[in-house]
C-alpha positions in Angstrom: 167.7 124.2 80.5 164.0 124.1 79.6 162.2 120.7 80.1 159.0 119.3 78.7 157.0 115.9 79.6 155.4 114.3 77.3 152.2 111.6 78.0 151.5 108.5 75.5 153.9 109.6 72.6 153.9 107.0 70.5 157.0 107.0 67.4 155.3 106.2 64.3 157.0 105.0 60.8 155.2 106.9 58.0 154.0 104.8 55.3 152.2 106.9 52.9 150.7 110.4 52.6 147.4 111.1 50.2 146.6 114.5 49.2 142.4 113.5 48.4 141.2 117.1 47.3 144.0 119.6 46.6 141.8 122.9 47.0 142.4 125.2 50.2 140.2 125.3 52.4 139.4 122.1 53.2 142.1 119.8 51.3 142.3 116.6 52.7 145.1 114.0 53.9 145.3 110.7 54.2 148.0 109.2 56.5 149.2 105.6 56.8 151.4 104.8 59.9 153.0 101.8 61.0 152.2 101.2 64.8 152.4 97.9 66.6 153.2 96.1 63.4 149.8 97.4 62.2 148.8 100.0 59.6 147.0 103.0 61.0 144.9 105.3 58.9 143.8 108.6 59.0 142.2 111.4 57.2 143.4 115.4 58.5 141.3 117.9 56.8 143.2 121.4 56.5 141.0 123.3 58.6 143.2 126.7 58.1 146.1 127.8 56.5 148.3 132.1 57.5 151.2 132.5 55.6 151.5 135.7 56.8 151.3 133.8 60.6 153.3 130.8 59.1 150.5 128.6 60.4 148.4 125.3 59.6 145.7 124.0 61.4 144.6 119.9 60.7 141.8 118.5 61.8 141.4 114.5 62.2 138.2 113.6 60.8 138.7 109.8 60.6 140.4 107.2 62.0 141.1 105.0 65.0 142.4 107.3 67.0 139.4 109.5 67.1 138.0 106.6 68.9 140.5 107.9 72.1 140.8 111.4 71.5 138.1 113.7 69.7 138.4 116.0 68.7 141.7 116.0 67.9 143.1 119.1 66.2 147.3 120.0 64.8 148.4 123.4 65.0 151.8 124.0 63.4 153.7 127.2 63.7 156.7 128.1 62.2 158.8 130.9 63.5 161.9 132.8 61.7 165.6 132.8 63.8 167.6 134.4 61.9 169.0 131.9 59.0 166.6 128.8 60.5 162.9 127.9 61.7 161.3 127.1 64.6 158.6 124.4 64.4 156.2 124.6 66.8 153.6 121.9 67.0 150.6 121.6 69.3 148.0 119.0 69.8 144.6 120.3 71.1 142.4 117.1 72.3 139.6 116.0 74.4 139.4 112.7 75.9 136.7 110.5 74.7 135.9 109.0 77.8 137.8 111.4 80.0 
């Protein structure tokens, strides 16, 4: 059985999603979390989209936690198996004061 660790993963509830500017490249999303009892905001601009790949790349461009981590870029990859898909999501970060 594989096993993965994960550090500071935080479960969010998802309040709202935006869509700001709907044209590829660089659409932008807005997301409101609930964290702490507090609403978190951010802004993700689609940095690159392969359907070919099945791939989307985010970037954070605002919000709090840029203040932590930046930058802070989403990868996701989708992968056939047979009748279902793999998700794959990766988180590529630096440290602000690390």
């Amino acid at each position: 059985m594989d096993s993965f660790h994960t550090i500071g993963a935080k479960l969010l509830k998802l309040e709202d999603i935006k869509l700001h500017q709907k044209l590829l490249p660089n659409m932008l999303v807005r997301i409101k979390a609930l964290e702490n009892g507090q609403v978190e905001t951010e802004k993700e601009m689609v940095e690159e989209v392969d359907d070919e790949l099945q791939k989307t790349v985010f970037k954070v461009i605002e919000g709090g936690v840029l203040e932590v981590y930046n930058p802070l870029i989403l990868t996701i990859n989708m992968e056939d198996m047979g009748h279902k898909k793999l998700v794959i999501w990766t988180i590529d970060f630096k440290k602000v004061n690390g």
